[in-house]
Every structure is written in C-alpha cells, then in structure tokens.
ROVOZA-148909 format. One record per residue (C-alpha): residue in three letters; x, y, z; residue number from 1. Coordinates in Angstrom, 2 decimals. Each point is the difference from the previous one (the first is absolute). Example, Ala and Ser with C-alpha at 12.3 -4.5 7.8 and 13.67 -1.06 7.14 Angstrom:
2
<pt residuo="ALA" c1="12.30" c2="-4.50" c3="7.80" num="1"/>
<pt residuo="SER" c1="1.37" c2="3.44" c3="-0.66" num="2"/>
This chain:
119
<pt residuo="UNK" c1="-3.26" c2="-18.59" c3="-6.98" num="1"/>
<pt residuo="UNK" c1="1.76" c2="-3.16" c3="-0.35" num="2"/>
<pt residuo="UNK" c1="3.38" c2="-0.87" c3="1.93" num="3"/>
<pt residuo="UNK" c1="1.84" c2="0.77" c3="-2.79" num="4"/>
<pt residuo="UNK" c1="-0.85" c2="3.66" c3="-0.08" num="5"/>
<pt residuo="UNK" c1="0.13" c2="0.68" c3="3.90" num="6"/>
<pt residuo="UNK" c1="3.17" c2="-1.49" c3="-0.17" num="7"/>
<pt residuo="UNK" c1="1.12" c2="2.61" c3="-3.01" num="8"/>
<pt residuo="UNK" c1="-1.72" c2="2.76" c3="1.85" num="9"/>
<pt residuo="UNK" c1="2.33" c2="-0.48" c3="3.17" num="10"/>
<pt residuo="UNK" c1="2.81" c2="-0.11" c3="-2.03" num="11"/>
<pt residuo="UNK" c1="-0.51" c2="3.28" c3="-1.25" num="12"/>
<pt residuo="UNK" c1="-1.32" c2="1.63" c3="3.08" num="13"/>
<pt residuo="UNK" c1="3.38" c2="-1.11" c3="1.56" num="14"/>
<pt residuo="UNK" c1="2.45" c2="1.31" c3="-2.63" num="15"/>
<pt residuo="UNK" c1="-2.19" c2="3.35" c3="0.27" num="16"/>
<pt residuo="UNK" c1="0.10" c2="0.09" c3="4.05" num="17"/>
<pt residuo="UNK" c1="3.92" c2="-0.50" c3="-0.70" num="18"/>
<pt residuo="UNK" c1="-0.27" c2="3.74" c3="-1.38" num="19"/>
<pt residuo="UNK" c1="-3.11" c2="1.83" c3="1.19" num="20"/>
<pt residuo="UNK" c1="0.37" c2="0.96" c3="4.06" num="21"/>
<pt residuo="UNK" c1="-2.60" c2="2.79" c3="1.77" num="22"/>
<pt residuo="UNK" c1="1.94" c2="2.23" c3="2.51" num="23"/>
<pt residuo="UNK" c1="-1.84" c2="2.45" c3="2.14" num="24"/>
<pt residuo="UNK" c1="0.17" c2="2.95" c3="-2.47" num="25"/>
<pt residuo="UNK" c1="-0.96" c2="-1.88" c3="-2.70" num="26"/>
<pt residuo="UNK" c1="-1.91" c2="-3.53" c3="0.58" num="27"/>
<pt residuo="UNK" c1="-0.69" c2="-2.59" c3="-2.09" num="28"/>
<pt residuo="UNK" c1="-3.19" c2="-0.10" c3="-1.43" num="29"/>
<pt residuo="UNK" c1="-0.98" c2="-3.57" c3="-0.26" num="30"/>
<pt residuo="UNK" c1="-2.55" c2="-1.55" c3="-1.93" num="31"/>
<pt residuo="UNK" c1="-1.70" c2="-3.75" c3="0.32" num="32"/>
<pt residuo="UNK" c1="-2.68" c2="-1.79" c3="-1.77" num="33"/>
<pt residuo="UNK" c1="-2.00" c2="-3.16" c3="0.98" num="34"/>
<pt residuo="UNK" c1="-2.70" c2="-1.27" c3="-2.39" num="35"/>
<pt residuo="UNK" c1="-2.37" c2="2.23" c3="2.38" num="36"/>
<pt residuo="UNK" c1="1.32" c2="2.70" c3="1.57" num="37"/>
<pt residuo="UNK" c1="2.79" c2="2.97" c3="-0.78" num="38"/>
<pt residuo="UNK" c1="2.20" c2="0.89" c3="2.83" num="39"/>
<pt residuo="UNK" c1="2.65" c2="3.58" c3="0.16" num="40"/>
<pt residuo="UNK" c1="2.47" c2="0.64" c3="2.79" num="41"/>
<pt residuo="UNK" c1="2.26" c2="2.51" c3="0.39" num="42"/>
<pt residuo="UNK" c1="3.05" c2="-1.23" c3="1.85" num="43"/>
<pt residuo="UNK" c1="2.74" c2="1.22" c3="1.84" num="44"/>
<pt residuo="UNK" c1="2.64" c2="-3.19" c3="-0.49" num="45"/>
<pt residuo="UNK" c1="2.73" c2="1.97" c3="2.17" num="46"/>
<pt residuo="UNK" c1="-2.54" c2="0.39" c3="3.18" num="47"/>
<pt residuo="UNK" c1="-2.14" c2="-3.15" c3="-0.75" num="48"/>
<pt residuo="UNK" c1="-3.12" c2="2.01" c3="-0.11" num="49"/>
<pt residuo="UNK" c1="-3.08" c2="0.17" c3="-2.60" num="50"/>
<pt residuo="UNK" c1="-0.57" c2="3.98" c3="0.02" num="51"/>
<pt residuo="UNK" c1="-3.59" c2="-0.62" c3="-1.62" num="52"/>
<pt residuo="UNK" c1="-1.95" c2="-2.53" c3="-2.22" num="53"/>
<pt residuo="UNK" c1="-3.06" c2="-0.71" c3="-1.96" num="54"/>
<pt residuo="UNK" c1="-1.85" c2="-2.51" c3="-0.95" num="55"/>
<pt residuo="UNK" c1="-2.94" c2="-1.29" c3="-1.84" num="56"/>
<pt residuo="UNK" c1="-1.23" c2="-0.90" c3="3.11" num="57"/>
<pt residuo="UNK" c1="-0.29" c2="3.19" c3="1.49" num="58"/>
<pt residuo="UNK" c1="-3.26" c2="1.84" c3="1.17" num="59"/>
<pt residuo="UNK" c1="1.10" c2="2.77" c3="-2.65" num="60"/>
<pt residuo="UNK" c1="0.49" c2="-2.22" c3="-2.95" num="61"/>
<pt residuo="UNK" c1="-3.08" c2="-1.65" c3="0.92" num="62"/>
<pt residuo="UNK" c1="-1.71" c2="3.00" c3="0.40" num="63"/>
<pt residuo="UNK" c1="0.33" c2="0.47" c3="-3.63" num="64"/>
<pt residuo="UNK" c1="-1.40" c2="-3.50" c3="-1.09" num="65"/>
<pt residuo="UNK" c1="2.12" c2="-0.84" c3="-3.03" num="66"/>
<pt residuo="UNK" c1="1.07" c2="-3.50" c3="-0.92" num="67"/>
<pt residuo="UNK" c1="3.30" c2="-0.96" c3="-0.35" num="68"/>
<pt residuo="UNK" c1="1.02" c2="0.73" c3="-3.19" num="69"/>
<pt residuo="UNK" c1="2.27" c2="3.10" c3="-1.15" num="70"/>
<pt residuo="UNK" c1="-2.42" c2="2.35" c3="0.47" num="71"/>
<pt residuo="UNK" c1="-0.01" c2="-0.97" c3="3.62" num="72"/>
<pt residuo="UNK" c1="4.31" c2="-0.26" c3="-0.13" num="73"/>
<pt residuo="UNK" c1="-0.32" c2="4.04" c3="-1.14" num="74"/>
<pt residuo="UNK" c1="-1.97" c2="0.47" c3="2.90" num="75"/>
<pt residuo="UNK" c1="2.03" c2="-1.55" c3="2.42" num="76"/>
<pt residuo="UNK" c1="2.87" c2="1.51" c3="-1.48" num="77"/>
<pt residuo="UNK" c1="-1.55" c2="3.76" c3="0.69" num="78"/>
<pt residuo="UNK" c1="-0.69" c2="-0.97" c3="3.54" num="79"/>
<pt residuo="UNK" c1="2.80" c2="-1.32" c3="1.02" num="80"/>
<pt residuo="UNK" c1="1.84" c2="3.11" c3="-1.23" num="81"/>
<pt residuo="UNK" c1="-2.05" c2="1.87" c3="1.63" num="82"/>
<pt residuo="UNK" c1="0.51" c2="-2.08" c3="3.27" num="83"/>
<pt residuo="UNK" c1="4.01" c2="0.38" c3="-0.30" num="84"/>
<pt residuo="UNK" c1="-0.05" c2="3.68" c3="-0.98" num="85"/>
<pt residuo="UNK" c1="-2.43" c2="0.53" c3="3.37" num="86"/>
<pt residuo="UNK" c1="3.07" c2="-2.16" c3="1.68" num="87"/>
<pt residuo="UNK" c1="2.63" c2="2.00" c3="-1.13" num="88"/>
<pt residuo="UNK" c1="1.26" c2="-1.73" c3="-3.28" num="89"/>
<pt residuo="UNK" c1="0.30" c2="1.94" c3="-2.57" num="90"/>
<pt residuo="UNK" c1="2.71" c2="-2.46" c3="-1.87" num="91"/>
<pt residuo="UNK" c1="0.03" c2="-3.98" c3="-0.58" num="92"/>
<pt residuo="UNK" c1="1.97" c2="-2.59" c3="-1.70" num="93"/>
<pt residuo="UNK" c1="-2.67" c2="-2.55" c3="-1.60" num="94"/>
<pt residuo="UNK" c1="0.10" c2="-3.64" c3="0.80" num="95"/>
<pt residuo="UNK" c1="-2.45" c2="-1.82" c3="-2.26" num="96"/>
<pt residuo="UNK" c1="1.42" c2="-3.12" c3="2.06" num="97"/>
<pt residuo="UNK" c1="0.63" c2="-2.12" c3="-3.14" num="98"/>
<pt residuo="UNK" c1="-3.36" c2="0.86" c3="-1.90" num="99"/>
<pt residuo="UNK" c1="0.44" c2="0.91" c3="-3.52" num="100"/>
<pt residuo="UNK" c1="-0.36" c2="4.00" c3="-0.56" num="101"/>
<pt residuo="UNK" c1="-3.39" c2="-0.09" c3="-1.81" num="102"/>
<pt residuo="UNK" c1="-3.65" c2="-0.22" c3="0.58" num="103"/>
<pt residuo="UNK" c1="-1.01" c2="0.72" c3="3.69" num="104"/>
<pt residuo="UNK" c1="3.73" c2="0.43" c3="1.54" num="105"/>
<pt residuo="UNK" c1="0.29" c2="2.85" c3="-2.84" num="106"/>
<pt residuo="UNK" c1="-3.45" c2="1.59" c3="0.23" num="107"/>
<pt residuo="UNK" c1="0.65" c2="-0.07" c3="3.85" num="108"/>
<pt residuo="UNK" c1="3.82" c2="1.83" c3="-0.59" num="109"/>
<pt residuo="UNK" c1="-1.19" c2="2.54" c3="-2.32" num="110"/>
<pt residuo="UNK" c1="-2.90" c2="0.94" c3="2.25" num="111"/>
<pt residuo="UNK" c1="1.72" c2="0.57" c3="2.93" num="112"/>
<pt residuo="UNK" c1="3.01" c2="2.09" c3="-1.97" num="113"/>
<pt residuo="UNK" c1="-3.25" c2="2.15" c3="-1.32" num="114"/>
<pt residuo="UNK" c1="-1.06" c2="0.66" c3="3.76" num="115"/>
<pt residuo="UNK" c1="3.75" c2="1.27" c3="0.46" num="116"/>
<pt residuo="UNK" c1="2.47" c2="-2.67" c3="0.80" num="117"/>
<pt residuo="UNK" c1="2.90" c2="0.05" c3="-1.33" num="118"/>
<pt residuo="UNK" c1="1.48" c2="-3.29" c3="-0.99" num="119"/>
C-alpha cells in the first residue's frame, strides 16, 4: 500500500466509526486486513469489551489450511459467526474499518450472514 492509500483508508474508517457503535445487545462486528492476516471482533463499545474474535491466525482457521485469499475470507467469515452466535450474538452492525465492500471484506460479510448473523 503506499502512504497515499493508508492515509485514504483512515479517512474513511473514521467518518464510518463516526456512525457505526457496538452496544452489548448488538456489537459491532469489526473487520481488519493486513497484507497477511484477516482479523473479526465483535465489540461491545459501551462496556469496552471484545465479546469474541477470529482470526486467520487461529488454530481453527489453520486447521483448515487455506491461503489467504477469499476462499479463506468465506471461511473466516463462517467461523467467526459461529464463534459470536456460541457467545450470544445473534445481531451486528458491520465495520469494514475503511476497506472497500468487495473481494475478501464481502465474501467474509456474506458468509457469516449465511451462518445466521444478522447485519
């Protein structure tokens, strides 16, 4: 990425945080990206507290030895749906933390809505 895009990216993921807030009946679901790894949270902004998470780094996404493309975002999506739903979430508000809504950010949203979120 060059410093021009990072730069953009914050920009958006701060006009987005300005409407997007996780309380404790419904957290926000919050997605990152680095040029290696995936990352979900579900956060309760009110309390301060991340109810559950996922990550490509986890011994259950590793388990299933994909590489990380948007196969592997679908994946991730479905288990950390899974992982919420077992925590008690049943409904999120997305934060794709200034990522455009396409590619891995939307396989990864659309998987975990199809394991029963509700966005």
């Amino acid at each position: 990425m060059t410093r021009n895009s990072q730069v953009r990216r914050q920009l958006r993921h701060v006009r987005l945080r300005k409407r997007v807030a996780g309380t404790a009946s419904v957290p926000r679901f919050c997605v990152s990206l680095t040029a290696n790894n995936m990352y979900c949270q579900f956060i309760d902004d009110d309390a301060g507290v991340t109810l559950a998470s996922s990550s490509t780094l986890s011994p259950e996404f590793k388990a299933l030895n994909l590489k990380r493309n948007v196969e592997a975002a679908a994946a991730l999506g479905k288990l950390a749906a899974e992982k919420a739903i077992a925590a008690g979430v049943s409904k999120v508000v997305f934060d794709r933390s200034g990522f455009q809504y396409h590619g891995r950010i939307k396989a990864l949203a659309d998987a975990a809505r199809k394991a029963g979120l509700q966005f």
